[in-house]
N, C-alpha and C positions, 0 to 999 in steps of 0.2 A: 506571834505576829505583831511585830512594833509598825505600828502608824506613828509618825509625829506630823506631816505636813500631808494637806489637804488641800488638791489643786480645783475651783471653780472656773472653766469655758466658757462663761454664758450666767448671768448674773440674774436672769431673772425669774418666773413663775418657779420652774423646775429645780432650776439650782438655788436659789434663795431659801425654798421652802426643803431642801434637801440640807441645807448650810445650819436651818437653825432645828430639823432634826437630830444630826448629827450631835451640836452643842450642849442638843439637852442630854448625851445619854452622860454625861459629867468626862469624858476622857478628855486627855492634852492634848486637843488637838489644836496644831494653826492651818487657821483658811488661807488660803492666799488667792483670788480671785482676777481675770481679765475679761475684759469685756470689749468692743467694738465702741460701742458706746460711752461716751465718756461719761456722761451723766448718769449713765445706770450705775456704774463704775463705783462714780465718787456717792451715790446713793445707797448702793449696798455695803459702802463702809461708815456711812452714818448709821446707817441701822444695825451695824455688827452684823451685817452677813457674814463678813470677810477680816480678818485681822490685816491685810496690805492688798495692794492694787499692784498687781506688773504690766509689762506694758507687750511683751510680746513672749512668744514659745518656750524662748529657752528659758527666761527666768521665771518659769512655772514646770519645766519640763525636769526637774531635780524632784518633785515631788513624789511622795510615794503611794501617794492614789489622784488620778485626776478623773475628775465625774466631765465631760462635753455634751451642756445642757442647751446646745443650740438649735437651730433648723437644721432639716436634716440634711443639705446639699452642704451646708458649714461644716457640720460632722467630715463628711468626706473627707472635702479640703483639707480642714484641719489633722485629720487623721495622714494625708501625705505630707503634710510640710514639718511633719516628726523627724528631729535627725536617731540617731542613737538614744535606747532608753538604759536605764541600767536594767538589768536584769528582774529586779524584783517589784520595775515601776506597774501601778496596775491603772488601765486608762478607761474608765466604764462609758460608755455613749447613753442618752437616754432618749435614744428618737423613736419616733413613734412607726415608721417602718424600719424592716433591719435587713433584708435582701441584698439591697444594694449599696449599705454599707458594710455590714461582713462581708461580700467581693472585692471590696477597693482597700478594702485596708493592707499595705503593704506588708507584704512577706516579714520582712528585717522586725517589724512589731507587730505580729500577729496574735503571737505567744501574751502581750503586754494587755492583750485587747479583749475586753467582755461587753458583747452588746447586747443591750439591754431596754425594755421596754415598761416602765412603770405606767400601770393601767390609773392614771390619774391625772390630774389636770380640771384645771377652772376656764370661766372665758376670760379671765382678766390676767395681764400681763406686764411684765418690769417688775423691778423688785419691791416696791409695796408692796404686790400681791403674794408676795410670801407669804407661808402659814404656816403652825408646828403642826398641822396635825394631815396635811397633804399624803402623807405616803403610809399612816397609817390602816393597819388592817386592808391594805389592799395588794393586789397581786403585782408581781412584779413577773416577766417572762423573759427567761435568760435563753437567749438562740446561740446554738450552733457551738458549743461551753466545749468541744472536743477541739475544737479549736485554741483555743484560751488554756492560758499554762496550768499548771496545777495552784502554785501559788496564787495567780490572778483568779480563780475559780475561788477558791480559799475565803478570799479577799473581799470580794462582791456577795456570795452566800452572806459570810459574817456581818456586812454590813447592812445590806438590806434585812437582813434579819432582822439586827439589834433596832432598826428604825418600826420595826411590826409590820412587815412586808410577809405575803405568801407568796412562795418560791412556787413558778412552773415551769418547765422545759421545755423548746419546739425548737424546731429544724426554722432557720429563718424565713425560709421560704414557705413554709406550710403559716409560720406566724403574719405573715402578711396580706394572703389570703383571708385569712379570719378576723385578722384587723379592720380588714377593708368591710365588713360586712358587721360588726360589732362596735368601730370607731368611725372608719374615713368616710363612709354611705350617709349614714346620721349625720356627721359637719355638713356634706352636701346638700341632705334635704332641709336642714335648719336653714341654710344659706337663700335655698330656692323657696321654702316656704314666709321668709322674711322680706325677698324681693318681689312674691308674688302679693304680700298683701301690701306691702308699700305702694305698688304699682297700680292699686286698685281703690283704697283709701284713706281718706284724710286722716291728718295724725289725731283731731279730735276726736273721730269715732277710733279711733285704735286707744287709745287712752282711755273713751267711757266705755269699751266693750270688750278689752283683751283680758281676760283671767288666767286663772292659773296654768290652762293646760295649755293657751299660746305660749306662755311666758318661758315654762320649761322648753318646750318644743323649739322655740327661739333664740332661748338663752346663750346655746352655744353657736349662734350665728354673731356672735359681736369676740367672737375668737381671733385672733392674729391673721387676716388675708398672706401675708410674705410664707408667714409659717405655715399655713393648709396649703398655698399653693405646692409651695415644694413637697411636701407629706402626698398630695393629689400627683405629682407630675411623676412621682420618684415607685407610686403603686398603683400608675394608671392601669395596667391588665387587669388588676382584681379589683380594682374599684368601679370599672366601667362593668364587670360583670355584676358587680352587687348593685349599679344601678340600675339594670337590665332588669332582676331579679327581679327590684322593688316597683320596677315600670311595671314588670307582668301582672304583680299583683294588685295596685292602683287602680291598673285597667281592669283586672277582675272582677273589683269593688265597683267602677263606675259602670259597668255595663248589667252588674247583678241592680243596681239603681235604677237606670233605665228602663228595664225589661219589669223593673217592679216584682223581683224575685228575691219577695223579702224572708223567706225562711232559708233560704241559701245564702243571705249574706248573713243571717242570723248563726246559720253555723259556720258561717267561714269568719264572723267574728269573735265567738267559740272558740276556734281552734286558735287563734289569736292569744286568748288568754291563759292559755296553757303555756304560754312563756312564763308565765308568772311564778309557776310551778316548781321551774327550775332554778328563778333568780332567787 
């Protein structure tokens, strides 16, 4: 399997920290990077994300892996306005649902196409927040790979491997469901628990009194709004049911409060921590 060029869609958290995994494993590889953004652009090639900048599809579309580490409505887009690939190009998506881009992806490069969800990510975003050690030891979930050629299977295995990636497997569809209740529920309630305490007090007392378990709990409420939106709009059926879920049990909690039925919240926070179990 010769890789020599490595195409970047999307220049920043994802692909950045994807760009200087890749570099470390010592192979010849050249980046070649585009971005929307010009300033991301010309920033991930001061910092060696990238060995050059192009400026549109086709003169990145010769490459013979290209990673599109965009939103996931960009993903789409970008996945139809492919002309012709060569046969052995392999094109990975890394959005965080994959339903409804494995649907849109056209026929003529479907074969070309491994969608993919690496289970990682920070709140911080653009290419500063690259890091080597982002994709490390974490799962990555390849949907729907019956789809995707043998080569590009190949392709995407070898690499996420070589970066210390565990390989999972899911049907896109079943993978988005479980995202919405593992990943997309979580942004949501960070989002609503960050505006609910804004909305109620001063930023002094949140500063002398927020510890550590606001701080996690909120952290990933200062994540990219453009990018959840689409993630939210693109897996609203299963994300509106994982909020449902977590309303049912909220209210459980506030009404076991109420009624001062403390050995039953006692064990329903018990049962709580038998997540722990399994993480």
């Amino acid at each position: 399997m010769d890789i020599q060029n490595i195409g970047f869609i999307g220049l920043g958290l994802m692909g950045g920290s994807l760009s200087i995994a890749l570099r470390e494993l010592g192979n010849s590889y050249h980046f070649i990077g585009l971005d929307h953004n010009a300033e991301h652009a010309q920033k991930a090639l001061q910092l060696g994300l990238v060995d050059e900048i192009v400026e549109d599809l086709d003169a990145i579309s010769h490459c013979d892996v290209i990673f599109l580490s965009v939103p996931v409505d960009g993903i789409i887009s970008i996945a139809q306005q492919f002309g012709s690939l060569k046969e052995t190009c392999t094109l990975i998506d890394l959005g965080s649902t994959k339903e409804k881009i494995s649907n849109s992806i056209p026929s003529e490069i479907r074969a070309n196409f491994v969608t993919a969800h690496p289970m990682t990510g920070t709140e911080k975003f653009g290419p500063s927040a690259a890091v080597s050690h982002l994709y490390k030891n974490r799962v990555v979930v390849l949907c729907d790979m019956e789809k995707s050629g043998k080569h590009q299977q190949k392709v995407a295995k070898t690499l996420f491997t070589a970066i210390g990636m565990n390989l999972v497997y899911m049907d896109a569809k079943e993978h988005d469901r479980h995202a919405a209740y593992i990943s997309h529920m979580p942004h949501a309630l960070s989002y609503a628990l960050a505006n609910s305490v804004m909305k109620q007090e001063a930023k002094e007392s949140i500063l002398a009194l927020a510890g550590g378990g606001f701080k996690d709990m909120s952290r990933i409420a200062k994540s990219s709004p453009n990018m959840w939106e689409d993630i939210f709009r693109q897996n609203k059926p299963n994300l509106l049911e994982a909020i449902n879920t977590f309303q049912y049990e909220l209210k459980k909690c506030q009404n076991m409060i109420e009624k001062e039925e403390w050995e039953a919240l006692n064990a329903w926070m018990k049962d709580a921590n038998s997540l722990h179990d399994i993480l």
